[in-house]
C-alpha positions in Angstrom: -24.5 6.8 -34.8 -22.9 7.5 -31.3 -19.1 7.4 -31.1 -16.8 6.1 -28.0 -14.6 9.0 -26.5 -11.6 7.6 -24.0 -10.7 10.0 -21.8 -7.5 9.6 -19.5 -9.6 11.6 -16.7 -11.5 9.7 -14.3 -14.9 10.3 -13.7 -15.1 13.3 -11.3 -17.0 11.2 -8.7 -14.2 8.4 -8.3 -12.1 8.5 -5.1 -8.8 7.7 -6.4 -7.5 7.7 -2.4 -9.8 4.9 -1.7 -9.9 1.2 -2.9 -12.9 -0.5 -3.9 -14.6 -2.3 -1.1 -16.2 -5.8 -1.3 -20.1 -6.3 0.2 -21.1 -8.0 3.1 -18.6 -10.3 4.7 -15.7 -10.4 1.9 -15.4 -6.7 2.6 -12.8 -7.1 6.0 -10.9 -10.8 4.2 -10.6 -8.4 1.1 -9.3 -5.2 3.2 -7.0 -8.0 5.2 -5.8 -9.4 2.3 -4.7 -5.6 0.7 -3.3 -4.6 4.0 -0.9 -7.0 3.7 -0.2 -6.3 -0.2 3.6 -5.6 -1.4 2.7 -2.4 -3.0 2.6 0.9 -1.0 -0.1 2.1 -2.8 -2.0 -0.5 -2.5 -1.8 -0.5 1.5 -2.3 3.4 1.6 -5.9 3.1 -0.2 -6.9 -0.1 1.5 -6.3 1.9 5.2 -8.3 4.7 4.1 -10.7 2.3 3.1 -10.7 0.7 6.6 -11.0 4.1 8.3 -14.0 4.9 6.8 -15.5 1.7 6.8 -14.9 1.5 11.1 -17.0 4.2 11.5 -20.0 2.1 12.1 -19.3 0.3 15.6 -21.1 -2.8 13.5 -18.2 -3.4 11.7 -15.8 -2.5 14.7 -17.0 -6.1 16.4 -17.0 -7.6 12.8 -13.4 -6.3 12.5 -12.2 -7.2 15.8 -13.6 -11.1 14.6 -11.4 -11.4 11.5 
């Protein structure tokens, strides 16, 4: 029978910099709403988040909308 092993690393393909980012069109609401969270490191990941995700001048105009 297999056993359950709980590790307290996280998976080695898990950006710990960035926060999770919704699809389609709750992704920039969701970033929004992160940005203006109370916790530091909450803000920190949800920037990196939005750096990455402005690469694509798509989701510049989207951006600019919201």
């Amino acid at each position: 029978m297999a056993t359950t092993r709980i590790s307290a690393q996280l998976p080695p393909n898990i950006d710990v910099t960035k926060s999770p980012l919704a699809y389609g069109d709750r992704a920039l609401p969701r970033l929004n709403r992160e940005l203006k969270d109370g916790e530091l490191i909450v803000r920190q990941k949800a920037l990196r988040t939005l750096c990455d995700y402005l690469h694509d001048p798509e989701h510049i105009a989207e951006a600019l909308r919201v």
